[in-house]
DOMARGU-208295 format. One record per residue (C-alpha): residue number from 1; residue in three letters; x, y, z. Coordinates in steps of 0.1 Angstrom, whole numbers, always signed. Each point is the difference from the previous one (the first is absolute). Example, Ala and Ser with C-alpha at 12.3 -4.5 7.8 and 13.67 -1.06 7.14 Angstrom:
2
REC  vexlo  mivex     c1     c2     c3
REC      1    ALA   +123    -45    +78
REC      2    SER    +14    +34     -7
***
This chain:
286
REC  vexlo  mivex     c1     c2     c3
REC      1    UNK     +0     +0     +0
REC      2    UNK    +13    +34     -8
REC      3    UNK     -3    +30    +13
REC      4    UNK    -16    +28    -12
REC      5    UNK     +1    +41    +10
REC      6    UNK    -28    +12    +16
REC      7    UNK    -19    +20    -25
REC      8    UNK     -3    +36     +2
REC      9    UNK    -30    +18     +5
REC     10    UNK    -14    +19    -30
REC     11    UNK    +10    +35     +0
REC     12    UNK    -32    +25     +6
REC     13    UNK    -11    +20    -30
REC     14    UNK     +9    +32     +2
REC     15    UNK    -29    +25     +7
REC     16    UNK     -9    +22    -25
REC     17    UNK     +7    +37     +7
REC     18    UNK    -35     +6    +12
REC     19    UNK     +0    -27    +27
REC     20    UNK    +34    +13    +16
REC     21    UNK    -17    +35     -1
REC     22    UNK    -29    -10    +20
REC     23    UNK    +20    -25    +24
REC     24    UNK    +23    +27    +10
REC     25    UNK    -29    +29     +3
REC     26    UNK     -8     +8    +36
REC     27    UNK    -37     +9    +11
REC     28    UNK    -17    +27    -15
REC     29    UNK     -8    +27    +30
REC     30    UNK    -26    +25     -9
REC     31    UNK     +8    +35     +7
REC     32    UNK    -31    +28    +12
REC     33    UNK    +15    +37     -2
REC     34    UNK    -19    +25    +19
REC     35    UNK     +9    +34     -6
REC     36    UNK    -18    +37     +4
REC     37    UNK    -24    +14    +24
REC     38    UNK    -25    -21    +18
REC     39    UNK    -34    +16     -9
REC     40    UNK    -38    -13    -10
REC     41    UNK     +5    +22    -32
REC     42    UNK    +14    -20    -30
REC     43    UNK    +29    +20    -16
REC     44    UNK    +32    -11    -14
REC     45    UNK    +26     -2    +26
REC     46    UNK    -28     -6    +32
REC     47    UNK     -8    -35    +17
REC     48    UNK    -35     -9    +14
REC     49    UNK    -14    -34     +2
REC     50    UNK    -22     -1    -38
REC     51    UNK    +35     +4    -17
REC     52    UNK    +19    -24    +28
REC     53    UNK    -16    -26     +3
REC     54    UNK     -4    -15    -37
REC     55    UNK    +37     -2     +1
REC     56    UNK     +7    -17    +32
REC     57    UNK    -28    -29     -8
REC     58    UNK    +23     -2    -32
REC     59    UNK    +32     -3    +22
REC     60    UNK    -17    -27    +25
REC     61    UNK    -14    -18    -29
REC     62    UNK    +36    -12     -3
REC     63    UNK     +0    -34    +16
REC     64    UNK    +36     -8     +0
REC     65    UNK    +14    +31     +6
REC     66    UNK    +18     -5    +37
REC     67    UNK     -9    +37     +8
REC     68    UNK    -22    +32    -12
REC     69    UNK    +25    +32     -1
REC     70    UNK    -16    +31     +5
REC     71    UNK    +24    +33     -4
REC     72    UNK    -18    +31    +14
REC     73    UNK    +10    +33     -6
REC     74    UNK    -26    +24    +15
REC     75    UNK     -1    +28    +22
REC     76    UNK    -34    -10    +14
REC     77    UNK    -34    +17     -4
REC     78    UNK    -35    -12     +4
REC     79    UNK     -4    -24    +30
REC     80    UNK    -27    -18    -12
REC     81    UNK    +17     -8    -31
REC     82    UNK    +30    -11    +15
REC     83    UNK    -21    -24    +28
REC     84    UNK    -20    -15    -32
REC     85    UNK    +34     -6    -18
REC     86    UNK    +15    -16    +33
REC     87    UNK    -25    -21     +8
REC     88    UNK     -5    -13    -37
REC     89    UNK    +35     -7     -3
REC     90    UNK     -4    -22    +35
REC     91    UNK    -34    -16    -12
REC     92    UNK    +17    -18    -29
REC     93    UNK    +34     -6    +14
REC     94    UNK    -22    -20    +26
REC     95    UNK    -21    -11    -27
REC     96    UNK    +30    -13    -18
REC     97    UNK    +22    -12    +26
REC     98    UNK    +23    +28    -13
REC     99    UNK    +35    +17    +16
REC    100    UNK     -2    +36     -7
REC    101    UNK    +32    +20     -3
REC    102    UNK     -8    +38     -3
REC    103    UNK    +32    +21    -14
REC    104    UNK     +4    +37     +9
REC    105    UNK    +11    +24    -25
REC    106    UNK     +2    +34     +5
REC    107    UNK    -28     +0    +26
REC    108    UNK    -23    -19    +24
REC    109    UNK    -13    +28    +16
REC    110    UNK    -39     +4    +15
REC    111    UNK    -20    -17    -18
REC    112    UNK    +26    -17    -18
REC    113    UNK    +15    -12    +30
REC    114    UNK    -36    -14     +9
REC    115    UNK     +1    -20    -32
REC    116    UNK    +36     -9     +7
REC    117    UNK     -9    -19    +31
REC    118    UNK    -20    -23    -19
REC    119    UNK    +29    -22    -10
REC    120    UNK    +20    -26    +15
REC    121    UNK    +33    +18     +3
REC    122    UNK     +7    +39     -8
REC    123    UNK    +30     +7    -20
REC    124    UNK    +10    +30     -7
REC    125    UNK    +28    +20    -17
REC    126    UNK    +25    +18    +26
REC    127    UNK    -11    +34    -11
REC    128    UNK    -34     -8     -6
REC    129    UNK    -27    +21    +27
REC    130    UNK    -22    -23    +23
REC    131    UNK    -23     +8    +25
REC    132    UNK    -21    +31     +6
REC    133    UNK    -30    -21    +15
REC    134    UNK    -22    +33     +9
REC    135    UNK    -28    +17    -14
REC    136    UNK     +0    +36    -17
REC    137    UNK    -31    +20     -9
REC    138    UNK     +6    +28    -18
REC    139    UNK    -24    +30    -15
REC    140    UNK     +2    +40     -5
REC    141    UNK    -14    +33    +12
REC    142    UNK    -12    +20    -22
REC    143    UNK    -18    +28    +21
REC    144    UNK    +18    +29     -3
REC    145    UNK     +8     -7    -35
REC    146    UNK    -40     +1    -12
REC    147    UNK     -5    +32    +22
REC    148    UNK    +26    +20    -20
REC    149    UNK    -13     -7    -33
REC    150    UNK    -35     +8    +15
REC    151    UNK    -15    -32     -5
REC    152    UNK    -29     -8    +20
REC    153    UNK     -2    -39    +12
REC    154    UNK    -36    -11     +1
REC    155    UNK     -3    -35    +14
REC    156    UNK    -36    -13     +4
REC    157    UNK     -3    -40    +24
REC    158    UNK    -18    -21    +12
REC    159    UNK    +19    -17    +31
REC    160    UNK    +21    +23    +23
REC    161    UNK    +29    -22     -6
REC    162    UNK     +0     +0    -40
REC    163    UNK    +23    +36     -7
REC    164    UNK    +25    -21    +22
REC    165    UNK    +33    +13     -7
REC    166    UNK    -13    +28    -29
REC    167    UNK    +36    +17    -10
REC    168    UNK    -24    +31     -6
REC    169    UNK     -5     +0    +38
REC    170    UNK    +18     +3    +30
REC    171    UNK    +10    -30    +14
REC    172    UNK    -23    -14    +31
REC    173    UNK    +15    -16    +33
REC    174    UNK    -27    -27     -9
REC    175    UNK    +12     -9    -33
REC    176    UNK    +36     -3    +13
REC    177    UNK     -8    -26    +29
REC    178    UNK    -19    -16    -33
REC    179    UNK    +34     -2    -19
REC    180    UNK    +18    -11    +28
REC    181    UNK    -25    -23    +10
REC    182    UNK     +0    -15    -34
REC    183    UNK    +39     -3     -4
REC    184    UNK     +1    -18    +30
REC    185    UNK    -24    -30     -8
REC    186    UNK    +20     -2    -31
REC    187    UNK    +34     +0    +15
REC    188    UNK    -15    -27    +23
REC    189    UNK     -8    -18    -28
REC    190    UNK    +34     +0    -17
REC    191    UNK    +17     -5    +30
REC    192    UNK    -22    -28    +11
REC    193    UNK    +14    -21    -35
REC    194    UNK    +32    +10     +4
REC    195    UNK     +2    -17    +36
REC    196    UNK    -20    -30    -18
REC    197    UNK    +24     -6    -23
REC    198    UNK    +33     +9    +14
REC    199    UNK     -2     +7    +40
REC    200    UNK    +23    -30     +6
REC    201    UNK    +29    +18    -20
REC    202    UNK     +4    +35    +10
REC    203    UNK    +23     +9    +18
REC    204    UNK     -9    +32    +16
REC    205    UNK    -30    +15    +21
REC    206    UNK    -30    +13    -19
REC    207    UNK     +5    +37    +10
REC    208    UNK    +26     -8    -23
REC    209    UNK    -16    -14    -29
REC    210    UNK    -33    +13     -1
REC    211    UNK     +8    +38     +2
REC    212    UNK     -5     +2    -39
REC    213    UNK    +40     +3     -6
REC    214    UNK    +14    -16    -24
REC    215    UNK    +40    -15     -7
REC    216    UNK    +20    -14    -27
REC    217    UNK     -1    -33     -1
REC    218    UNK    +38     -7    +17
REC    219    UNK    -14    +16    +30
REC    220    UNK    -31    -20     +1
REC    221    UNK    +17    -36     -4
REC    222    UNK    +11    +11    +37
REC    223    UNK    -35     +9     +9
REC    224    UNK    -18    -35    -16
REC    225    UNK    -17    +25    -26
REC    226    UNK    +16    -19    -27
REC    227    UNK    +16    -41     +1
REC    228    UNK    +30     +6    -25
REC    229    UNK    +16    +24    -22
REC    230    UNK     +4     -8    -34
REC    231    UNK    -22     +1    -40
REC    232    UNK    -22    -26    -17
REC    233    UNK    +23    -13    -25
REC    234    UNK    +29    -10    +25
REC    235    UNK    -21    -10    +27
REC    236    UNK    -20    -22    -24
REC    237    UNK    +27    -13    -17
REC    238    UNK    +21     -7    +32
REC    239    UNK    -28    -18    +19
REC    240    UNK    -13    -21    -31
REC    241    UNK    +30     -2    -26
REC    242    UNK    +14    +18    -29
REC    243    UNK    -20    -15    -26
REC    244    UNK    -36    +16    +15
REC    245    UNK    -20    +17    -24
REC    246    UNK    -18    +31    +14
REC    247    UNK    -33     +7    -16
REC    248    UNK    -13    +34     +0
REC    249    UNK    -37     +5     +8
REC    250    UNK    -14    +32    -10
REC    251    UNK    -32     +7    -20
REC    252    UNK     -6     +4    -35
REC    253    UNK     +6    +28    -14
REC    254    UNK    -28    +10    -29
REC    255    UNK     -9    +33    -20
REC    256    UNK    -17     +5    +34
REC    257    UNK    +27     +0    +22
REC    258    UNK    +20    +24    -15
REC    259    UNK     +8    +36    +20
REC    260    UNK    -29    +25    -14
REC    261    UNK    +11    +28    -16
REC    262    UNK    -26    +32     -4
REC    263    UNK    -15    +32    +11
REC    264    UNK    -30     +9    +25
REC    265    UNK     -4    -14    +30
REC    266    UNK    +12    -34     -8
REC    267    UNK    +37    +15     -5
REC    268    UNK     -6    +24    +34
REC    269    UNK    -14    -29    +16
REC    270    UNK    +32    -21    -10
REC    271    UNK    +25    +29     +8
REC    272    UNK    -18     +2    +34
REC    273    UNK     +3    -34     +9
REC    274    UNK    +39     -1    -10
REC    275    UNK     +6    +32    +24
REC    276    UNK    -16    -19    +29
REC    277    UNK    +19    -36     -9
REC    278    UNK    +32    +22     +2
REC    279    UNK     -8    +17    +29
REC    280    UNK     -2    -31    +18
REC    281    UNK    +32    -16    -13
REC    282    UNK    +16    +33    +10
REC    283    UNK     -8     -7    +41
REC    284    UNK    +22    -25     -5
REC    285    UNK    +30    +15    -19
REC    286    UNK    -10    -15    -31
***
């Protein structure tokens, strides 16, 4: 009997180019940017929950995708808004069985700190501005202004309290304990999901925090305001591997969603609401 070399195994076929593209891709991780004011009026460049929420169903609807990113850039704004956004963006992650990782650009601040809070982890860049968990109400007086171009305000109600706050009237100590009043149930409210979601990690006292001051973001890693410092695409890409492919969730952009151009009240209106967006981006240095 003679003996004979163990055969060889066949060699594998090689795969063709579009199988080694695929086997070396990493998991697709869908990406929600919101950016702009946080206000129930839909305008390019502002966030409310009609315009949110399509695109973070989108971004859940992933099902392999390890996380949802979120990358908020907002100075803050309406607080309704930014509760409705919050809570939407917890409702599906719970939904979904979703980690949310929520990545701070220039700002988190207000409202968009409020929305901020709704992820898993804060992570925001060094010079980014966090914080600013307070309540402003804001208005003018335009009394002496209508008496010297001898105007004559004639205001006719029903209800004592409906001329409340009239800039064509001097103020009333009533109205101000109203404001105040007001601003505080709110603040109690923001305050009250900022403890929900992230009591266990600050690091100071809440005559600290909730003062309505705000920090870059360096500072506030030392306060718990934020859990790291860094961006989305090295985070991302260091937590699930060089090969991830970041998808970009935004919506679609048709002959309707372009800026408006014009004259009238729509271009006033529009010029209007671009001094007030600015004037808010400005309290924060922006």
């Amino acid at each position: 009997m003679t003996d004979t070399a163990p055969t060889k195994p066949a060699a594998a076929a090689p795969l063709p180019w579009y199988g080694r593209v695929f086997r070396r891709g990493g998991p697709v991780i869908p990406v929600v940017r919101m950016q702009g004011v946080i206000s129930s009026e839909s305008r390019p460049g502002r966030l409310n929950i009609a315009g949110v929420n399509p695109l973070l169903e989108k971004a859940f609807a992933f099902k392999k995708a390890p996380v949802v990113a979120i990358v908020v850039n907002s100075p803050g704004g309406s607080a309704v808004q930014s509760r409705l956004i919050a809570q939407r963006i917890r409702q599906l992650a719970d939904q979904k069985h979703k980690k949310v990782l929520v990545f701070v650009e220039d700002a988190a601040a207000s409202g968009g700190y409020f929305i901020a809070t709704a992820g898993d982890e804060i992570i925001a860049d060094p010079s980014s501005v966090v914080g600013s968990i307070g309540v402003i109400f804001a208005s003018f007086g335009l009394v002496e202004a209508i008496g010297k171009l001898g105007v004559t305000r004639r205001l006719y109600t029903a209800g004592k309290n409906k001329s409340f706050l009239d800039p064509f009237q001097p103020e009333k100590e009533e109205d101000i304990a109203r404001v105040k009043q007001l601003s505080t149930d709110v603040h109690e409210v923001f305050i009250d999901h900022v403890k929900e979601r992230r009591s266990d990690k600050f690091k100071v006292d809440d005559d600290v925090l909730y003062t309505g001051e705000f920090w870059t973001a360096k500072r506030g890693l030392d306060m718990g305001l934020v859990d790291a410092l860094g961006d989305v695409y090295s985070t991302l890409r260091e937590r699930f591997g060089p090969h991830i492919k970041l998808k970009t969730i935004a919506p679609r952009r048709g002959w309707f969603a372009l800026p408006r151009f014009g004259l009238g009240a729509d271009a006033a209106a529009e010029a209007i609401a671009r001094i007030e967006d600015r004037l808010i981006w400005s309290r924060l240095g922006l």
